[in-house]
N, C-alpha and C positions, 0 to 999 in steps of 0.2 A: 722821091726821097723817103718816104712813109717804107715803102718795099724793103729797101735797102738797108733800114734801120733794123725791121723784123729778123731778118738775116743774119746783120749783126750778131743780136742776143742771140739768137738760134746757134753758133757757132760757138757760145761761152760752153753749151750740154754735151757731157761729154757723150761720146758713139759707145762707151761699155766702163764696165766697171771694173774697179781693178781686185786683189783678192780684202784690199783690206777697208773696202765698201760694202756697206748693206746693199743686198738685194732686194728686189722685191717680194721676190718669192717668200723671204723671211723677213720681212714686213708685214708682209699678208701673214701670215703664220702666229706671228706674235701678235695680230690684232684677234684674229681668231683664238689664242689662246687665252687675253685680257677679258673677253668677252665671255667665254666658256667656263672661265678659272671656281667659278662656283658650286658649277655643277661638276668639276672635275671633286671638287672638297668633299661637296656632297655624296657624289660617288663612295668617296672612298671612307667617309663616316657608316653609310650603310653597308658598305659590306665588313667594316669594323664591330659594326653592331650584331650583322648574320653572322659573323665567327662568332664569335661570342656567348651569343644566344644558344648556337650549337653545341657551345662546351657546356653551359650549363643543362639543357635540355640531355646532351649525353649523361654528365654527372648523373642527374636527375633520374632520369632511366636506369644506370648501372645502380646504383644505391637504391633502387625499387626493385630491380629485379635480385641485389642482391637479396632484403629483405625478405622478400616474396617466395621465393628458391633457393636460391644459394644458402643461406645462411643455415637453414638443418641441416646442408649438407655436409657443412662445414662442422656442425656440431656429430655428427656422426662421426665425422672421418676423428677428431678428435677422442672420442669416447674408444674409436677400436683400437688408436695408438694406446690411450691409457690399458685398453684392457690387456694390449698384445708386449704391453712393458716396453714399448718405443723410445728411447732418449737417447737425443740425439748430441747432449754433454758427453753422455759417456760414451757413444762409441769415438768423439773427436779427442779427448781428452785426459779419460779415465782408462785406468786399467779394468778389463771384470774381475767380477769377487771370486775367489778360491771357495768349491763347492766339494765337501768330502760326500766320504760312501754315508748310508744310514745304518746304526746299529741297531738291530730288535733285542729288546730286554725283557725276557719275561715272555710268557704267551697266554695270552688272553685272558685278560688283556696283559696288553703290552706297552712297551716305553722305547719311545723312538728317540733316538738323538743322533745331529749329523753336525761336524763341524765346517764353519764358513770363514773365511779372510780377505779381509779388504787391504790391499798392496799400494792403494792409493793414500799420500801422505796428509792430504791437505783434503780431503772430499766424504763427507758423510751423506751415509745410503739409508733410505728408509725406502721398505719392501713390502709384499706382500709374501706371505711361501705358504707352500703345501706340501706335505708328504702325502706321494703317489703309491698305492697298490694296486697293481694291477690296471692300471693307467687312469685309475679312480682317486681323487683328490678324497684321503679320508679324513682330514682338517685343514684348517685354513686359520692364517692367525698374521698380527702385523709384527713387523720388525725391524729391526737396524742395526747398523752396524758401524763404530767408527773409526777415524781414520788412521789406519796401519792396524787396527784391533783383528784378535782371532777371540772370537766366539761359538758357544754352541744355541743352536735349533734344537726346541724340545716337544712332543708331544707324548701329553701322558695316558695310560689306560685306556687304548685302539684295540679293537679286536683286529687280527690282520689275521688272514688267512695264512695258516703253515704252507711253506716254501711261495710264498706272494713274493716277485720283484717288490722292493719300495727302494723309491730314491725322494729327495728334495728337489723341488720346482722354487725359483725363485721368481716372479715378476712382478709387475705396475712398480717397478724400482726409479724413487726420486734420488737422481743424483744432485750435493748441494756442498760446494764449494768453500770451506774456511772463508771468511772475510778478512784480510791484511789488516783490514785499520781495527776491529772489534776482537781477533787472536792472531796476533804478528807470531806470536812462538809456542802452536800447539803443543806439543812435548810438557813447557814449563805449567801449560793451564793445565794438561791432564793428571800432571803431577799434584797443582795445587788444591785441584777437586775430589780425584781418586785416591784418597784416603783413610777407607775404611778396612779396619783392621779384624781380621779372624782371628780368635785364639780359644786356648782350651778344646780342644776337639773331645768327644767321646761318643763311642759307644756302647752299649750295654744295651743285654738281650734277659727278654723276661717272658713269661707265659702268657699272654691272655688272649681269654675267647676263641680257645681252641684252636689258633695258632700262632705261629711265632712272631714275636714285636720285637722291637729295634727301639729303645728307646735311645734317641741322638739329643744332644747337650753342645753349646760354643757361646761364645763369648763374639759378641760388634760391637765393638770402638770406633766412634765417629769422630775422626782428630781433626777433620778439615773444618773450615768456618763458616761450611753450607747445612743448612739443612735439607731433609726433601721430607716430599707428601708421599709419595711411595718407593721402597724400595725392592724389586723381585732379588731373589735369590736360588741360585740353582745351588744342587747338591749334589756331588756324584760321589759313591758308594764302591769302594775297589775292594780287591780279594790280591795282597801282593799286587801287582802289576794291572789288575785284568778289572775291566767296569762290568757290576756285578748289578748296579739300579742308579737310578736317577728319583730325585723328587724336586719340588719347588717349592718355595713358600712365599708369599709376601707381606715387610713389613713392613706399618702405615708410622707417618709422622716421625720421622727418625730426626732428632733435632742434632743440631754444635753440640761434639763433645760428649753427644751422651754415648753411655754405656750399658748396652741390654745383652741380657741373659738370655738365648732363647733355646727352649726343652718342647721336644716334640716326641708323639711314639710314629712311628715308622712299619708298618704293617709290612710283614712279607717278605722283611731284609733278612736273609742270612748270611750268614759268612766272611760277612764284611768285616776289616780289619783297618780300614784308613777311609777319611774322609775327605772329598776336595768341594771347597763351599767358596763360592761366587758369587758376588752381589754384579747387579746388573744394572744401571744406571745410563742415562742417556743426559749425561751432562752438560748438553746442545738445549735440553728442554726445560725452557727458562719456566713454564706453567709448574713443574715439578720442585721448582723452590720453595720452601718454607719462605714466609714473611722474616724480615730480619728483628729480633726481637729488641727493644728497647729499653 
């Protein structure tokens, strides 16, 4: 009876499993996995840790060796754009400045003047220039120029060599962009800065020191509500039509409203029969304001 009972139960097990019974095999598997499950974590903490490590150790390395290397290099490469007038505003952006021929006045010395134009509306250039003889930079001087303005480039009393090519070089040119919200309507600020008024022109010629003087006379009215620390002023000297000399002058502390007389003699001018007299101002250049008086 004992036998026959064994049997029995033996008959309740099934011969196989069907698909929606565990197997053994995955039994086994998932005891093996319960048992292992820590060092599987741990695994994968440490290799969380060796990435990791590696980005910082790379960082580490790159920002040493940029320190160490790279970085003069970089300051090099920067210094040859400045020297080689690189900018890369203006080539995306900007129009380039209109570069005229150079006039020689005079001979030795002499008086160079060439005129330049900026076509761009909204964009002020500050430059370096030189006039070239003979592919020899025989001054060097800084300048600017603003936006939509025609100006002239000056140097005065060069010895140049008779029949010397000379032209104007312009470079290390910062191009620099109007600001929307600090001048929404260039035109109306230039208008309310550019101000200053010329009047009474003269000239008159007199003897002395054995040769001929120019003695030149005008009148600047300052109507606008700015004052400045300096003003340059260009002067050009015509015969009818034809530019016969140039000179410069600058005058310091020009305040609101005032009204100055300025008389000068003028060595060397002959002929001259009209004056054209230019104040030059870089009305961008907030250092150049007078204090507002109280």
């Amino acid at each position: 009876m004992p036998l026959k009972k064994e049997k029995t139960e033996a008959s309740f097990l099934p011969d196989r499993l069907t698909d929606h019974d565990i197997s053994l095999k995955k039994l086994s598997f998932g005891l093996w996995y319960l048992r292992n499950r820590r060092l599987f974590l741990n695994i994968l903490i440490a290799g969380l840790i060796i990435l990791s490590a590696s980005g910082w150790i790379y960082s580490f390395y790159g920002l040493g060796r940029y320190f160490i290397f790279d970085r003069e290099q970089d300051r090099q490469s920067l210094l040859e754009m400045a020297q080689t007038g690189v900018n890369l505003l203006a080539g995306r952006t900007n129009k380039p400045l209109s570069i005229g021929d150079v006039k020689i006045l005079g001979n030795n010395p002499s008086n160079l003047i060439a005129e330049i134009h900026n076509p761009n509306e909204r964009t002020v250039v500050s430059f370096r220039y030189s006039f070239i003889a003979n592919e020899q930079a025989v001054i060097q001087r800084e300048g600017f120029i603003l936006p939509g303005q025609n100006r002239y480039l000056v140097a005065l009393n060069q010895n140049i060599p008779i029949g010397s090519s000379v032209y104007l070089r312009i470079d290390q040119a910062y191009w620099q962009r109007l600001s929307a919200r600090e001048i929404p309507d260039w035109p109306a600020f230039l208008a309310d800065h550019n101000q200053l008024v010329i009047a009474d022109r003269q000239i008159s010629l007199a003897n002395g020191s054995n040769q001929l003087v120019s003695q030149i006379k005008f009148r600047l009215e300052n109507r606008s509500a700015y004052g400045y620390w300096s003003v340059p002023i260009l002067i050009m000297a015509y015969r009818g039509d034809s530019l016969v000399d140039i000179n410069e002058l600058v005058l310091s502390k020009l305040k609101s409203g005032e009204i100055r007389d300025i008389n000068f003699s003028w060595s060397g001018l002959t002929g001259a029969d009209r004056l054209e007299i230019m104040p030059i101002i870089d009305f961008l250049d907030q250092g150049n304001y007078l204090p507002v008086e109280k």
